[in-house]
C-alpha beads as a LAMMPS data file, in Angstrom:
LAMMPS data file: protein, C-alpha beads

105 atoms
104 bonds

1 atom types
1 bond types

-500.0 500.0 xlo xhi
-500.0 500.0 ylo yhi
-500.0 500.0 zlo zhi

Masses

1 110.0

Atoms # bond

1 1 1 0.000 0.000 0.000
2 1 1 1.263 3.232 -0.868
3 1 1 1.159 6.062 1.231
4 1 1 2.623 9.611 0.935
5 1 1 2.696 11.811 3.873
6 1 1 1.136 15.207 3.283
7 1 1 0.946 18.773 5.143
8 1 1 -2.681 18.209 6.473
9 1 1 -3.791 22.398 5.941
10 1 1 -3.075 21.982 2.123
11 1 1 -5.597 19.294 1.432
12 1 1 -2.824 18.197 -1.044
13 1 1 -4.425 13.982 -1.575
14 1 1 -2.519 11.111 -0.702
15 1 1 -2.446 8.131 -2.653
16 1 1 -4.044 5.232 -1.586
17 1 1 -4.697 2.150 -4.186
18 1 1 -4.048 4.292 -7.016
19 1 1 -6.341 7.051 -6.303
20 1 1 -6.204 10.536 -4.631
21 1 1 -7.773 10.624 -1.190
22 1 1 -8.281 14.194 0.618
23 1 1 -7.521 14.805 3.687
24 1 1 -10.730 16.070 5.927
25 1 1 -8.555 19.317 7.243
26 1 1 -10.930 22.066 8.254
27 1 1 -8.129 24.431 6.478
28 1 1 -6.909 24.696 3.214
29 1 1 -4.477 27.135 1.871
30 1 1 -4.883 28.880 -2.158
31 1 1 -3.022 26.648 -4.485
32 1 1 -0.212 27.905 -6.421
33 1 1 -0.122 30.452 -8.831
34 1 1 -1.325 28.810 -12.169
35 1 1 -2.813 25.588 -10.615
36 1 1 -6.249 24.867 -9.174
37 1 1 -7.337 24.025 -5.922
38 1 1 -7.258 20.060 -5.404
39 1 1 -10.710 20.043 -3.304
40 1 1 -12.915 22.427 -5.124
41 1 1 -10.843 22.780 -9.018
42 1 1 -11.035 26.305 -8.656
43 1 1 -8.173 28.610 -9.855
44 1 1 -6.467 30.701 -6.859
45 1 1 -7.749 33.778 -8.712
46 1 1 -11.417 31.871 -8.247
47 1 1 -11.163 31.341 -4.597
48 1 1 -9.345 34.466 -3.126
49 1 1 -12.854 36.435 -4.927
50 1 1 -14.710 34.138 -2.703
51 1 1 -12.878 34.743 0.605
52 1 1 -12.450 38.729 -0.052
53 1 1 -14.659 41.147 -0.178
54 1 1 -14.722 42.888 -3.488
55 1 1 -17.296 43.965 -6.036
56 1 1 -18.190 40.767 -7.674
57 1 1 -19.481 39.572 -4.494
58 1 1 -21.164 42.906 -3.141
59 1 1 -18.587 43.279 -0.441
60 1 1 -19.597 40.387 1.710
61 1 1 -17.323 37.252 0.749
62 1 1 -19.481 33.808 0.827
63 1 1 -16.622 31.608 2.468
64 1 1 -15.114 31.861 5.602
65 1 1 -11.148 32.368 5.770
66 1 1 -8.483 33.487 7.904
67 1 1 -4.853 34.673 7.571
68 1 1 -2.345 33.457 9.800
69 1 1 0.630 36.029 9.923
70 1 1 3.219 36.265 12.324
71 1 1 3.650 39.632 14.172
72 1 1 5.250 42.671 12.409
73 1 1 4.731 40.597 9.044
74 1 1 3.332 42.384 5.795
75 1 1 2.241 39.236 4.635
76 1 1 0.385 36.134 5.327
77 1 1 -0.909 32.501 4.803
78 1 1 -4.698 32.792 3.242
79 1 1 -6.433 29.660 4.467
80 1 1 -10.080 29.307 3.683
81 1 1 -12.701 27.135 5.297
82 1 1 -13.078 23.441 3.692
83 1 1 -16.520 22.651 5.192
84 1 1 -17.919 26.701 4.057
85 1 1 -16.226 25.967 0.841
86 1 1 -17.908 22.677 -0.196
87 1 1 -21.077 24.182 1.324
88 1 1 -20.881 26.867 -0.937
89 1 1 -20.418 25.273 -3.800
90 1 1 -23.389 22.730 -2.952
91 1 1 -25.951 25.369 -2.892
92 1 1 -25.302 26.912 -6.380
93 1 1 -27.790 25.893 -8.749
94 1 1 -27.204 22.978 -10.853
95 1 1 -26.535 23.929 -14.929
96 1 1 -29.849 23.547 -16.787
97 1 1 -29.996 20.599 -19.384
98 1 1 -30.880 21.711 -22.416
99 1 1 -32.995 20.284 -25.179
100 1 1 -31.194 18.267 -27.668
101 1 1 -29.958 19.905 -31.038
102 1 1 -31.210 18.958 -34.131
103 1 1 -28.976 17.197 -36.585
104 1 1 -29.109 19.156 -39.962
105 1 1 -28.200 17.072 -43.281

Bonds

1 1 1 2
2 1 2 3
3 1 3 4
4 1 4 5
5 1 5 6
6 1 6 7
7 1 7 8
8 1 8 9
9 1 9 10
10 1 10 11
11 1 11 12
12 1 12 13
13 1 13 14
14 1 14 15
15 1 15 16
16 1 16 17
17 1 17 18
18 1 18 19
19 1 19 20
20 1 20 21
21 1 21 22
22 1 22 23
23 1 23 24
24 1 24 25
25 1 25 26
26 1 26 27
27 1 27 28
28 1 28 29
29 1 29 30
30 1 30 31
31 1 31 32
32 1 32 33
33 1 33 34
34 1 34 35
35 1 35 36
36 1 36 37
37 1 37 38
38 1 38 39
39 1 39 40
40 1 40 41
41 1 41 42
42 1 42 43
43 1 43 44
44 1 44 45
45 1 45 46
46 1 46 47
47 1 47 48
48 1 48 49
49 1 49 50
50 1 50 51
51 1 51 52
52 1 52 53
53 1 53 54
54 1 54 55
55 1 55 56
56 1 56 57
57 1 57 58
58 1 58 59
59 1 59 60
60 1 60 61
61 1 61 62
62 1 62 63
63 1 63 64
64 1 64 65
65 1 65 66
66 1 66 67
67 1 67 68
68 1 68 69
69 1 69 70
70 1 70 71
71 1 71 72
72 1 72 73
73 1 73 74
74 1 74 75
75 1 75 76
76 1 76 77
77 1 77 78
78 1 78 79
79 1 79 80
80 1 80 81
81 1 81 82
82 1 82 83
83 1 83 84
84 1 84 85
85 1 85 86
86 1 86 87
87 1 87 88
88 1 88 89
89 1 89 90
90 1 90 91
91 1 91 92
92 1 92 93
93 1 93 94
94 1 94 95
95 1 95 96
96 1 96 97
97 1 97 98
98 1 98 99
99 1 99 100
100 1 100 101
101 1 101 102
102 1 102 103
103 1 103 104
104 1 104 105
């Protein structure tokens, strides 16, 4: 059985009989520029407008998250909520199936 050993607040999957298996961390942190987030497939970009406040969400961000700084820093670790995440995400509507086309000659 393989197992690789993982930082538990990244949510970054272990693999376990060939497939990815998430951890159940209550924190995750924004992937990497250019990559997507592992749990949800969102781009950083993606998640940091659902976390912040900004226009595109009226000012009032729709998932928990915290930074974790240490004192005197300028900067900070962005970790957002798993459970408020996945909860979000469960409670957008689903995409509407559409009629099928019709096959021209």
């Amino acid at each position: 059985m393989e197992d690789h050993s993982f930082d538990p607040v990244t949510s970054a999957p272990r693999i376990q009989s060939g497939q990815p298996v998430f951890d159940a961390s209550v924190w995750i942190r924004l992937p990497r520029p250019g990559t997507r987030c592992p749990v949800s497939a969102l781009s950083r970009s993606g998640l940091a407008e659902l976390v912040r406040p900004c226009p595109r969400n009226s000012y009032r961000a729709p998932v928990e998250a915290r930074v974790l700084k240490r004192r005197g820093a300028t900067r900070g670790v962005l970790l957002v909520n798993r459970a408020a995440l996945l909860a979000y995400i469960a409670c957008q509507p689903a995409p509407e199936a559409s009629a099928p086309r019709e096959v021209l000659p």
